[in-house]
py3Dmol code that shows the C-alpha trace and the ligand (Angstrom):
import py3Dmol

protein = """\
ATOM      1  CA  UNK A   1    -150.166  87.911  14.085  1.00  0.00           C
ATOM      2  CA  UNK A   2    -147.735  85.170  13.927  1.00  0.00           C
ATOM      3  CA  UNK A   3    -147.677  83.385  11.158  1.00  0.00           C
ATOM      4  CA  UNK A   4    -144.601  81.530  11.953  1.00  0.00           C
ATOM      5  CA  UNK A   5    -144.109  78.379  13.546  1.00  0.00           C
ATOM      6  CA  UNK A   6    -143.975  78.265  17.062  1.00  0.00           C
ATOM      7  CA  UNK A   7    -141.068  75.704  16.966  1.00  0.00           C
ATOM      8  CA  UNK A   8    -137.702  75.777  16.932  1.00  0.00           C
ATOM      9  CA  UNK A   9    -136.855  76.269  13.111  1.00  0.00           C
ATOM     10  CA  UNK A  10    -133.197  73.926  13.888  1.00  0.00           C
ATOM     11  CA  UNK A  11    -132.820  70.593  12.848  1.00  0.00           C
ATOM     12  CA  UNK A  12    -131.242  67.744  14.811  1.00  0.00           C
ATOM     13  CA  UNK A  13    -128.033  65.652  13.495  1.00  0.00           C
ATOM     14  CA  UNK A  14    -130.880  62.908  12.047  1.00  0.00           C
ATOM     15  CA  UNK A  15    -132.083  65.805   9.972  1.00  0.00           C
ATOM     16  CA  UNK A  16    -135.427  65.742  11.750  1.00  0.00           C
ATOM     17  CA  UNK A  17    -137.205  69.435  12.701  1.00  0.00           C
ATOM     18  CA  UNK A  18    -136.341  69.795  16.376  1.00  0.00           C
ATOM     19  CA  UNK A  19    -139.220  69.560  18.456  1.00  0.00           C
ATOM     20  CA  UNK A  20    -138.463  72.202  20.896  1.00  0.00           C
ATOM     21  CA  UNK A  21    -140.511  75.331  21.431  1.00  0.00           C
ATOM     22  CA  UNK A  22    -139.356  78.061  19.507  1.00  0.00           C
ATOM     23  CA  UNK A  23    -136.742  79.888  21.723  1.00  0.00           C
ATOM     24  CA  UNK A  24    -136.975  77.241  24.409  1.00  0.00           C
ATOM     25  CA  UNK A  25    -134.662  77.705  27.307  1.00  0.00           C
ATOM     26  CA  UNK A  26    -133.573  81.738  25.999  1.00  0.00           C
ATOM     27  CA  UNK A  27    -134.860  84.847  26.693  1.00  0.00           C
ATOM     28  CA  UNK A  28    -136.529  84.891  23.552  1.00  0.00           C
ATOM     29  CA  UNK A  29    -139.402  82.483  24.621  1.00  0.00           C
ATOM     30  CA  UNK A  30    -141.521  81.679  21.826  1.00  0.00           C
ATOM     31  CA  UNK A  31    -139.370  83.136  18.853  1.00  0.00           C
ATOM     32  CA  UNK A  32    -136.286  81.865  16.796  1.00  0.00           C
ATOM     33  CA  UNK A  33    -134.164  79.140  17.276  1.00  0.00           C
ATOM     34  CA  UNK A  34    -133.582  77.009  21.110  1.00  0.00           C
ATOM     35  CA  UNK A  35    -130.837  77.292  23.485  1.00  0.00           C
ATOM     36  CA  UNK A  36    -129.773  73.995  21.512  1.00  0.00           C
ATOM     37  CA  UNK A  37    -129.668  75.219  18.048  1.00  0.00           C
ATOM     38  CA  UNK A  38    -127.251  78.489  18.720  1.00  0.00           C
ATOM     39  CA  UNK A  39    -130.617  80.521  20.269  1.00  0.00           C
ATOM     40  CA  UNK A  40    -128.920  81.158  23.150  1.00  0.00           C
ATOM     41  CA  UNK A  41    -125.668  82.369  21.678  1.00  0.00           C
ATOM     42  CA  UNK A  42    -124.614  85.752  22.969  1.00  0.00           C
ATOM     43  CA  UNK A  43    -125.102  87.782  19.332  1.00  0.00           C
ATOM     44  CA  UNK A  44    -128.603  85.507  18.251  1.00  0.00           C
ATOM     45  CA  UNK A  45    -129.877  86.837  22.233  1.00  0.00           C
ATOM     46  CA  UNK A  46    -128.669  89.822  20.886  1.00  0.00           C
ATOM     47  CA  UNK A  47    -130.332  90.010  17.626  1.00  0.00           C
ATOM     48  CA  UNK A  48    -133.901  89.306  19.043  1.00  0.00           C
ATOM     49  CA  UNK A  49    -133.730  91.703  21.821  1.00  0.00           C
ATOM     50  CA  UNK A  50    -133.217  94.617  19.135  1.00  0.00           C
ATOM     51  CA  UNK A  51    -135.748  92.980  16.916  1.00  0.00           C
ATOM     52  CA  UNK A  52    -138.410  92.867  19.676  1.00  0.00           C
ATOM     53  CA  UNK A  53    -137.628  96.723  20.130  1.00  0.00           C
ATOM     54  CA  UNK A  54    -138.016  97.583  16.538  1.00  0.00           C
ATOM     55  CA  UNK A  55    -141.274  95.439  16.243  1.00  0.00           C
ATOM     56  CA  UNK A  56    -142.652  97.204  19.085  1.00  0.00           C
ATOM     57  CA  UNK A  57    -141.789 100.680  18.013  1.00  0.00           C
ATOM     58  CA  UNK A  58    -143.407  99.757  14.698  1.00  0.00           C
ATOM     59  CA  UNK A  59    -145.884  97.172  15.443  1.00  0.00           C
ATOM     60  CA  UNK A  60    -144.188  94.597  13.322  1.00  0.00           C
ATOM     61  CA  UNK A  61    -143.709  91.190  14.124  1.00  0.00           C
ATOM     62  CA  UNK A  62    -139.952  90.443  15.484  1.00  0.00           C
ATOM     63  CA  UNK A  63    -139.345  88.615  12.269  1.00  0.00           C
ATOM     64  CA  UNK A  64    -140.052  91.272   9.938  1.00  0.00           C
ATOM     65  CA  UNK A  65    -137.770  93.429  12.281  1.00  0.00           C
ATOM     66  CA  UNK A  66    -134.605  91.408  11.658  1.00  0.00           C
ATOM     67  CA  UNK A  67    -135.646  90.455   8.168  1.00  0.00           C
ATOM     68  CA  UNK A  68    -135.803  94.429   8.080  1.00  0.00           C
ATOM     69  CA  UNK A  69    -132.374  94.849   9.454  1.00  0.00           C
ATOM     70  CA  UNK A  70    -130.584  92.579   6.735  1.00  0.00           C
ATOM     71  CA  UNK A  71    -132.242  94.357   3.900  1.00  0.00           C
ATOM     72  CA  UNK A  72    -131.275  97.728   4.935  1.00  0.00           C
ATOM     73  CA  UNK A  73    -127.850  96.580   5.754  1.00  0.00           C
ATOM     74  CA  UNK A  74    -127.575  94.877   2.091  1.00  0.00           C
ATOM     75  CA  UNK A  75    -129.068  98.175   0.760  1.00  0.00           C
ATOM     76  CA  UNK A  76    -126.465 100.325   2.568  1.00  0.00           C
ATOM     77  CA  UNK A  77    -124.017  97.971   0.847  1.00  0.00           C
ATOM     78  CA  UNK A  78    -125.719  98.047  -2.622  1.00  0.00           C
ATOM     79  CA  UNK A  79    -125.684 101.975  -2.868  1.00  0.00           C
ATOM     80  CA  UNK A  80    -121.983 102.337  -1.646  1.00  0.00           C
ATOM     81  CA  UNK A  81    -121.960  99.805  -4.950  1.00  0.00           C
ATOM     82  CA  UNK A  82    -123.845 101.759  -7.253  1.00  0.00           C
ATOM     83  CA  UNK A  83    -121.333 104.555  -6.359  1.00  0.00           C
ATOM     84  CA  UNK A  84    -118.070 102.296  -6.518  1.00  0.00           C
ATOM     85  CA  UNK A  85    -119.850 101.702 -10.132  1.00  0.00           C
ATOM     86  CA  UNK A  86    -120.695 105.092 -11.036  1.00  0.00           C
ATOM     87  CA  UNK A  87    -117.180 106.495 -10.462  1.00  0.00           C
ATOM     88  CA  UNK A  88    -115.497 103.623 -12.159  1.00  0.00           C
ATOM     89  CA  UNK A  89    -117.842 104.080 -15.476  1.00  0.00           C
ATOM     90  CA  UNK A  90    -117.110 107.713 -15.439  1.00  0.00           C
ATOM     91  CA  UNK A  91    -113.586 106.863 -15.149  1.00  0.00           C
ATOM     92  CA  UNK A  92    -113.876 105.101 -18.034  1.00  0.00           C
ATOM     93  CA  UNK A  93    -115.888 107.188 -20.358  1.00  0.00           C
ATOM     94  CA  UNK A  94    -113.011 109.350 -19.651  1.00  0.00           C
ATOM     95  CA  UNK A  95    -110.575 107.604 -21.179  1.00  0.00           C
ATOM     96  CA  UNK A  96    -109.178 106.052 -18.083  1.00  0.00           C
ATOM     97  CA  UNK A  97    -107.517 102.559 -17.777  1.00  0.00           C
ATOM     98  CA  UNK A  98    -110.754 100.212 -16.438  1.00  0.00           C
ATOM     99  CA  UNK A  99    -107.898  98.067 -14.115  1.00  0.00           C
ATOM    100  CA  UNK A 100    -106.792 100.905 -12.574  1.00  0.00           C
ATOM    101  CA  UNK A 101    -109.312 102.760 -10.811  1.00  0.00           C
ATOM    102  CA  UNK A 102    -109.054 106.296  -9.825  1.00  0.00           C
ATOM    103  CA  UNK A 103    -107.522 107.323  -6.040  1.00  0.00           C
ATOM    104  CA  UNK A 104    -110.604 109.291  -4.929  1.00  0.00           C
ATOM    105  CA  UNK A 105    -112.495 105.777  -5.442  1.00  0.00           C
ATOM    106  CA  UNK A 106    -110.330 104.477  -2.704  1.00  0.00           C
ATOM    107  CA  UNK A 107    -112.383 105.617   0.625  1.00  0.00           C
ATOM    108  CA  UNK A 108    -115.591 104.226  -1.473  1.00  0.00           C
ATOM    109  CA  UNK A 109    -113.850 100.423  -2.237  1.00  0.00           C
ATOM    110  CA  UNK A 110    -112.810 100.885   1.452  1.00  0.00           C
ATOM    111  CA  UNK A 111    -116.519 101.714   2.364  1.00  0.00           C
ATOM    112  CA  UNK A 112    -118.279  99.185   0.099  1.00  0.00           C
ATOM    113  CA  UNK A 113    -115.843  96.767   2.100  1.00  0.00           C
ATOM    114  CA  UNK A 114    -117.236  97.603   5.468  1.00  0.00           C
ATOM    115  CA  UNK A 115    -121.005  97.845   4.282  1.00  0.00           C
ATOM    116  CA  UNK A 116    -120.381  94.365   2.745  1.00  0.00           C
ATOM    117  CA  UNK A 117    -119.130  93.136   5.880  1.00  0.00           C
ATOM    118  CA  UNK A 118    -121.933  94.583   8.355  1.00  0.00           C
ATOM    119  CA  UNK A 119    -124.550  93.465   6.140  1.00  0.00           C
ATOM    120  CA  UNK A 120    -122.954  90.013   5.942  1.00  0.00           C
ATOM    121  CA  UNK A 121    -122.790  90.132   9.965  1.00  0.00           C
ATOM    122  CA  UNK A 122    -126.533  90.839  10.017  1.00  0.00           C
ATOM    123  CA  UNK A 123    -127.801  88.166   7.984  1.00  0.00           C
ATOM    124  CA  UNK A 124    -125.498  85.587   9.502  1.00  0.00           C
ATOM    125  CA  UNK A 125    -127.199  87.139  12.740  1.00  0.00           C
ATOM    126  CA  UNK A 126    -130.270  86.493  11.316  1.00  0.00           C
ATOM    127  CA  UNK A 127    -129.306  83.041   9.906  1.00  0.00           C
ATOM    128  CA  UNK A 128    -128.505  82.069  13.198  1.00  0.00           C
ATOM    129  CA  UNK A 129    -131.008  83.337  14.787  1.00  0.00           C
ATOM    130  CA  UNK A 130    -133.404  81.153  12.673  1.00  0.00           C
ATOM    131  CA  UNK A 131    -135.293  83.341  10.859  1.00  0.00           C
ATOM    132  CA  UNK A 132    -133.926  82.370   7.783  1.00  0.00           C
ATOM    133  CA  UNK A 133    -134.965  78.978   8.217  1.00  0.00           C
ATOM    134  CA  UNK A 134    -138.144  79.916   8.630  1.00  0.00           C
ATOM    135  CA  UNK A 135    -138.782  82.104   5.762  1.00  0.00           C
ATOM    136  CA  UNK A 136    -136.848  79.347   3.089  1.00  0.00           C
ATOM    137  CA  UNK A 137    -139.693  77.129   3.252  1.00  0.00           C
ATOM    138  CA  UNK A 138    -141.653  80.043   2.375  1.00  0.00           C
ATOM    139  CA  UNK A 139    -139.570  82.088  -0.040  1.00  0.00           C
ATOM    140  CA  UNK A 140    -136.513  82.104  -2.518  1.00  0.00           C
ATOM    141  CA  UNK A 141    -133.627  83.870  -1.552  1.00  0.00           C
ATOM    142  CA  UNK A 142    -134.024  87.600  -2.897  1.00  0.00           C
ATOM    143  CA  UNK A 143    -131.059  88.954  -5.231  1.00  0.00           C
ATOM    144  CA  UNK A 144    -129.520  91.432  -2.758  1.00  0.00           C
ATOM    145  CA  UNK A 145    -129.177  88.622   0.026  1.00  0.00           C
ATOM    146  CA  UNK A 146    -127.040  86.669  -2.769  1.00  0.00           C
ATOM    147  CA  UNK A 147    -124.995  90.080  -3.064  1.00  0.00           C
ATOM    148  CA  UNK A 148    -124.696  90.361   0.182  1.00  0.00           C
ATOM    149  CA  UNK A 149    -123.106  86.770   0.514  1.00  0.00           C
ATOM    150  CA  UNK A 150    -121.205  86.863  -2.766  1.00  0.00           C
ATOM    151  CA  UNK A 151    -119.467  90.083  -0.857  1.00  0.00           C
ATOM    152  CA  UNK A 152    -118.617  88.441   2.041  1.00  0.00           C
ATOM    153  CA  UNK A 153    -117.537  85.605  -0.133  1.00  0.00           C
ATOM    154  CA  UNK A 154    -115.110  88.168  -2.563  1.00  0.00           C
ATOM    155  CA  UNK A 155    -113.871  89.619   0.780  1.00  0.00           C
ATOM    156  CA  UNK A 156    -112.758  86.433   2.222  1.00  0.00           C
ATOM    157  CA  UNK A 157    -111.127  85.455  -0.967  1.00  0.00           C
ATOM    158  CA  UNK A 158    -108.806  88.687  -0.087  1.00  0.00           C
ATOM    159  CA  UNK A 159    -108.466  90.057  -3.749  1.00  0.00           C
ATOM    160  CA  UNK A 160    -106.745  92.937  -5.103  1.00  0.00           C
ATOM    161  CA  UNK A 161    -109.282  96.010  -6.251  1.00  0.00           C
ATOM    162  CA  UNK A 162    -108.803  94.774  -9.677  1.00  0.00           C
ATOM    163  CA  UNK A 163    -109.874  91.261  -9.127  1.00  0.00           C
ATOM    164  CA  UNK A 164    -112.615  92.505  -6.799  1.00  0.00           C
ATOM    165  CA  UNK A 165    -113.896  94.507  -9.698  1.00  0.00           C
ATOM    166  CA  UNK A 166    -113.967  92.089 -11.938  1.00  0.00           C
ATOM    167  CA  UNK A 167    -115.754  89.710 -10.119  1.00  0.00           C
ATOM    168  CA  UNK A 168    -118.480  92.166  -9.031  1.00  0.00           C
ATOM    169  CA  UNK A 169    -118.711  92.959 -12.521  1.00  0.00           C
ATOM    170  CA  UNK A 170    -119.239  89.086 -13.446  1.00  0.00           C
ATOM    171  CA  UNK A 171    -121.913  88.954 -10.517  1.00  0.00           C
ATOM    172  CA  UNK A 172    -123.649  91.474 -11.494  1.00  0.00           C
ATOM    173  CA  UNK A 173    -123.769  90.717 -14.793  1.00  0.00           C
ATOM    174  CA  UNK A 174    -125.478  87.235 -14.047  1.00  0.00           C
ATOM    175  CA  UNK A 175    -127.558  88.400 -11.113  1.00  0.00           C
ATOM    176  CA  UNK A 176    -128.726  90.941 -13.879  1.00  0.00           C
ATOM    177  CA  UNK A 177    -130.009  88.173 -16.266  1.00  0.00           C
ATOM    178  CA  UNK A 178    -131.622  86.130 -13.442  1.00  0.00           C
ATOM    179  CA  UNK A 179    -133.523  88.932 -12.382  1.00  0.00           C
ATOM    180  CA  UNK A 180    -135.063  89.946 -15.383  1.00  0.00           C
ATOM    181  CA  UNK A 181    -138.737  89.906 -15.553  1.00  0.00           C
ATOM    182  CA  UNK A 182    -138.505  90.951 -11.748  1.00  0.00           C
ATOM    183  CA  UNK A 183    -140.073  94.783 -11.652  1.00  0.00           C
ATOM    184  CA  UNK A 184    -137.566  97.153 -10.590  1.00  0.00           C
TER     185      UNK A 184
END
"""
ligand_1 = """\
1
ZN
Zn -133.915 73.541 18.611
"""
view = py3Dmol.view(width=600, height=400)
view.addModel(protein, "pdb")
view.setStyle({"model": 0}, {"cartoon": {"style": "trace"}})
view.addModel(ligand_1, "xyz")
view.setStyle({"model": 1}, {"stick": {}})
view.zoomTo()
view.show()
């Protein structure tokens, strides 16, 4: 059942794999990162004790369960997206000015925002909790996770709606091309 290593997934300031038990010294013996490499932190204890509850309600392993958590967050943020998108092409087709989206669209920019923001909080939870780690030797980075970054990226640049826009629009655009070939 667990594929994983057993070992912490943190590396030491020589850049060698710590050699600590996975989850050493936390109460999440046996999974994530030590009390050394941030396992111990209040939101990484956190994160694992919901994970082991979700992997035992649905006999997954506690991995999958927070790997599970960040994808539905960063699809959550992806449809509030679509929507944000949707309105804004309408708008558009319309006739309407493309820099100055419509009021209604307001509460969605505001939601996309928020979504954007949890889902960024739940894969740095994740990052943290050293799950990521573990899958990057395994795995490329999947196109939603990028989003999700780019979003918290855009929102920390503080931009106006316009700006935002245009910069999704850029993303997307790219993200688009590099994921062609991928099935949909
Ligand atoms: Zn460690």
């Amino acid at each position: 059942m667990t594929a994983y290593p057993a070992r912490c997934p943190g590396r030491n300031l020589n850049g060698r794999m710590c050699s600590n038990r996975a989850g050493h010294n936390t109460s999440h013996p046996g999974y994530g990162t030590c009390s050394w490499h941030r396992g111990g932190h209040q939101h990484v204890e956190e994160a694992w004790a919901m994970a082991q509850d979700i992997a035992a309600e649905r006999n997954i392993t506690p991995h999958e369960a927070l790997l599970g958590l960040v994808r539905t967050a960063s699809a959550r943020a992806a449809w509030t997206d679509a929507i944000v998108a949707n309105a804004m092409h309408e708008h558009v087709e319309a006739g309407g000015d493309p820099f100055k989206p419509p009021a209604t669209l307001n509460t969605w920019l505001k939601q996309s925002r928020e979504e954007r923001k949890l889902a960024a909080g739940t894969a740095k939870q994740a990052v943290d909790a050293g799950v990521m780690v573990a899958l990057e030797r395994r795995l490329d980075l999947e196109g939603e996770l990028v989003a999700t970054i780019l979003g918290g990226v855009l929102d920390s640049l503080d931009l106006s709606h316009e700006q935002r826009m245009a910069a999704l629009g850029t993303a997307q655009q790219l993200l688009l091309e590099a994921g062609q070939g991928v099935p949909n």
